[in-house]
C-alpha positions in Angstrom: -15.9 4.9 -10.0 -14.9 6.5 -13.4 -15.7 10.5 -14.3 -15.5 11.1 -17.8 -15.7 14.2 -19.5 -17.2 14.8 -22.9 -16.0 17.9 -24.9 -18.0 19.5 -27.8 -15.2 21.6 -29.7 -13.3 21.5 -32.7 -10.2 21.6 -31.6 -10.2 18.2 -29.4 -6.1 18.2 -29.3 -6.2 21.5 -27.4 -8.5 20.8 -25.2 -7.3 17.6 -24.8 -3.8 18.5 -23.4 -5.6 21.1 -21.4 -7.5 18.8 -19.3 -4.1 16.2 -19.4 -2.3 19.8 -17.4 -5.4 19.8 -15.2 -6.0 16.5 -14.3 -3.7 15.7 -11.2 -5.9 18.7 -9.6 -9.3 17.1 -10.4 -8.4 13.9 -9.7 -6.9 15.4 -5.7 -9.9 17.5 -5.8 -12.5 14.5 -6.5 -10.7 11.8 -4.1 -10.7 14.1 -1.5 -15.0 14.8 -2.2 -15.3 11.2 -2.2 -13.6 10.4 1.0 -15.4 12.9 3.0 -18.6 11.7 1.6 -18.0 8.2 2.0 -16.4 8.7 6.3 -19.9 8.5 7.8 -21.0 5.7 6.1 -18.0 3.5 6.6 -18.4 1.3 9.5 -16.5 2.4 13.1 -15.7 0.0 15.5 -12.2 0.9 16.4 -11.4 3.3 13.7 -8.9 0.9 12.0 -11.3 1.0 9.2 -12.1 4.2 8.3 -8.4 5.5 8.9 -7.4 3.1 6.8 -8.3 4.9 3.2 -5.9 5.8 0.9 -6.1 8.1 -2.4 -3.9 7.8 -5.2 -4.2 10.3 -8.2 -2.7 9.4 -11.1 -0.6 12.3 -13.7 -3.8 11.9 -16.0 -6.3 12.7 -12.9 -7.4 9.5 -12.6 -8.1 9.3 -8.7 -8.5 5.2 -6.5 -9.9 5.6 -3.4 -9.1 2.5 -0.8 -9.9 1.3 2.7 -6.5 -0.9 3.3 -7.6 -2.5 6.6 -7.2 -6.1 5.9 -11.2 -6.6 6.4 -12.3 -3.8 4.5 -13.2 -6.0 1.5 -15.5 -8.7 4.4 -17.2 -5.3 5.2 -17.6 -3.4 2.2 -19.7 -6.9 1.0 -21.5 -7.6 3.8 -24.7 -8.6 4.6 -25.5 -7.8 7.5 -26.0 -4.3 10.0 -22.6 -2.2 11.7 -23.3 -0.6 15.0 -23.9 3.1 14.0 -23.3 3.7 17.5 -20.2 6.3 16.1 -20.9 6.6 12.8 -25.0 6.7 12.6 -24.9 5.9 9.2 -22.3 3.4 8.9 -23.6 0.6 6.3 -21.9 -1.9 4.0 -21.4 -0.4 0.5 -20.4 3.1 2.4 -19.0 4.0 -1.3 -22.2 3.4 -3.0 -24.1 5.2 -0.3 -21.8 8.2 -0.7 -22.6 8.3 -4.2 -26.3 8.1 -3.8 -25.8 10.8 -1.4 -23.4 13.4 -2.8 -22.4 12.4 -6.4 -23.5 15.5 -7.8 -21.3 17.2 -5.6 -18.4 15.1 -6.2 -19.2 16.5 -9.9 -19.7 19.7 -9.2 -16.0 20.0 -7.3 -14.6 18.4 -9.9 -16.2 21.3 -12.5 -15.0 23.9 -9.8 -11.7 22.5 -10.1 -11.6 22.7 -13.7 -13.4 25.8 -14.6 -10.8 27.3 -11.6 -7.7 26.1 -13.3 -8.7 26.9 -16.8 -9.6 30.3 -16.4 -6.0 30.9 -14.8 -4.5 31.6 -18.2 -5.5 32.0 -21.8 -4.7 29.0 -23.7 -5.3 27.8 -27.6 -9.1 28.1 -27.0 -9.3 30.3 -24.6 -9.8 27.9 -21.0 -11.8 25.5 -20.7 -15.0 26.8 -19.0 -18.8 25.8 -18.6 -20.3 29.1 -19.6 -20.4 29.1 -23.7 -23.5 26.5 -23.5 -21.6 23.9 -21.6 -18.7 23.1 -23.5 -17.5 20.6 -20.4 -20.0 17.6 -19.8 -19.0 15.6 -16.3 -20.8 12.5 -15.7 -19.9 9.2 -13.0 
């Protein structure tokens, strides 16, 4: 998954470095969104699986999101049906699913998160927040 943000503002070097300070928190913010999302799709047998994910957020907010288990991969390209006997809609592609499901959440956290941080303190352009015509464009 990649989020990329557009911004519509002269002063691109500003905002820029703004977003660089922001990004470890939108990046925790947006992992942690996509892991609750994605829990009840990912198959359950023993729960090796699903307690298996990981989230790594990177100092420019990029955010990876793995299931370690050894047969995640087997799973996540299956073709065939999981028991949904624990997880009802456990399915193969659970990340996919998710973001069928919730993406425009995931987006709309990851706005929260910046609009929440940027309006902490005045900056060069005065924070970085969606309410002067959308200055902030988040897309997956």
């Amino acid at each position: 998954m990649r989020i990329t943000a557009a911004v519509t503002e002269e002063n691109v070097g500003g905002i820029a470095r703004r977003l660089a300070s922001l990004g470890p928190a939108v990046g925790q913010v947006l992992g942690e969104a996509v892991i609750r999302s994605s829990e009840p799709y990912v198959p359950y047998r023993t729960g090796r699986l699903a307690s298996s994910v990981t989230l790594e957020v990177g100092d420019d907010g990029t955010c990876a999101v793995r299931w370690t288990a050894p047969y995640a991969g087997e799973c996540y390209y299956a073709d065939r049906t999981f028991s949904r006997r624990i997880h009802p809609l456990a399915t193969a592609r659970w990340f996919e699913a998710a973001k069928a499901s919730d993406g425009p959440a995931w987006i709309a956290a990851a706005q929260e998160a910046v609009n929440g941080r940027a309006d902490a303190g005045p900056n060069e352009n005065g924070g970085i927040q969606n309410n002067t015509g959308g200055r902030m464009a988040w897309k997956y």
